[in-house]
N, C-alpha and C positions, 0 to 999 in steps of 0.2 A: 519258120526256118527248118530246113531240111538237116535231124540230127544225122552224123558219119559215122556209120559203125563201118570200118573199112578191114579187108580178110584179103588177101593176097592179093592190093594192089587193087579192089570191087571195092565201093559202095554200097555195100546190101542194101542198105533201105531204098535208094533211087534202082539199082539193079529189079531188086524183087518189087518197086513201086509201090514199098508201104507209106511215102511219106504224107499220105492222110489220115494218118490211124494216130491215134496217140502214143506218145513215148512209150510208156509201159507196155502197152499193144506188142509195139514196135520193138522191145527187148526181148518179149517174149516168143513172138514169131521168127524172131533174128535167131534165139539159141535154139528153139525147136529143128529149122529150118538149116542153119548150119550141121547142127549133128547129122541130120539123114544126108546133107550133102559130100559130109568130110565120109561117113560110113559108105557110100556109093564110090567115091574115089577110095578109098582104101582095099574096097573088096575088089574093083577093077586093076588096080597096083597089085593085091596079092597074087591076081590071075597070072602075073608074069615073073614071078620074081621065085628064087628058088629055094630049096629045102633052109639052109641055114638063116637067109634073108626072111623066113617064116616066123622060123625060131625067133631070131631079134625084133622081128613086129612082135610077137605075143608078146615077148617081155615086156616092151613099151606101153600094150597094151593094158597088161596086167598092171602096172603101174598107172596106167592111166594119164601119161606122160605124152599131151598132145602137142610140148614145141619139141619134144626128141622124137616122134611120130613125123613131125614135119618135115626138122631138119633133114631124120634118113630117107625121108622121100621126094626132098628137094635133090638128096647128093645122089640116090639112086636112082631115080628119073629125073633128068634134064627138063622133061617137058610138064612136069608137076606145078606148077603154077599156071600153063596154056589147060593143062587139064581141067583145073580149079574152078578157070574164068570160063571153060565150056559147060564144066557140069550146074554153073550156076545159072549160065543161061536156058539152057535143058529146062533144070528145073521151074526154072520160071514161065518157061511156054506150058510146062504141065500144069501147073497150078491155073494158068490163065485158062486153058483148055476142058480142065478139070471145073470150073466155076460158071463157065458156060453149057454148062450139061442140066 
C-alpha cells in the first residue's frame, strides 16, 4: 500500500513515484526533496515581493516558522499553491531526467 504523505493538496510519494522504495526510504527522500522544493518557491516569491515583505520573510525564516512561511505566502500570492503543484512536477521531470544520464 501506497503510504500519503500529502503537501498542498500532492501525494509526494505517487507525485515523485517513490511508492517502491521502502517507508523509511520514502521519509527520507520526501523531507530532503520537499526542502529544495519549498527553498526553490521561496526564492522564486522573494523575486517579486518587496523591501518590507523581505524583512517579514527573514523573520519567519530566522525562526524557522515553515506554517507562518506558508500562511504569508498563501495570503501574498494567490497562486502559491498552483505554484507548489508546478514546482513539484518540475522537479520530478528533473530527477527522472537526471537518472537517465
Amino acid at each position: 500500500m501506497i503510504k500519503k504523505i500529502t503537501i498542498k493538496g500532492i501525494n509526494m510519494i505517487e507525485a515523485l513515484g517513490l511508492g517502491g522504495l521502502p517507508e523509511k526510504k520514502q521519509d527520507e527522500i520526501i523531507k530532503r526533496m520537499s526542502n529544495i522544493i519549498h527553498n526553490r518557491i521561496l526564492l522564486k516569491m522573494v523575486k517579486k515581493m518587496n523591501k518590507k515583505d523581505i524583512e517579514l520573510m527573514n523573520g519567519l525564516l530566522k525562526k524557522k516558522d515553515n506554517k507562518g512561511i506558508d500562511k504569508f505566502l498563501e495570503k501574498k500570492f494567490p497562486d502559491f499553491t498552483e505554484t507548489w503543484k508546478k514546482e513539484v512536477v518540475g522537479f520530478r521531470e528533473e530527477m527522472i531526467k537526471g537518472s537517465r544520464v
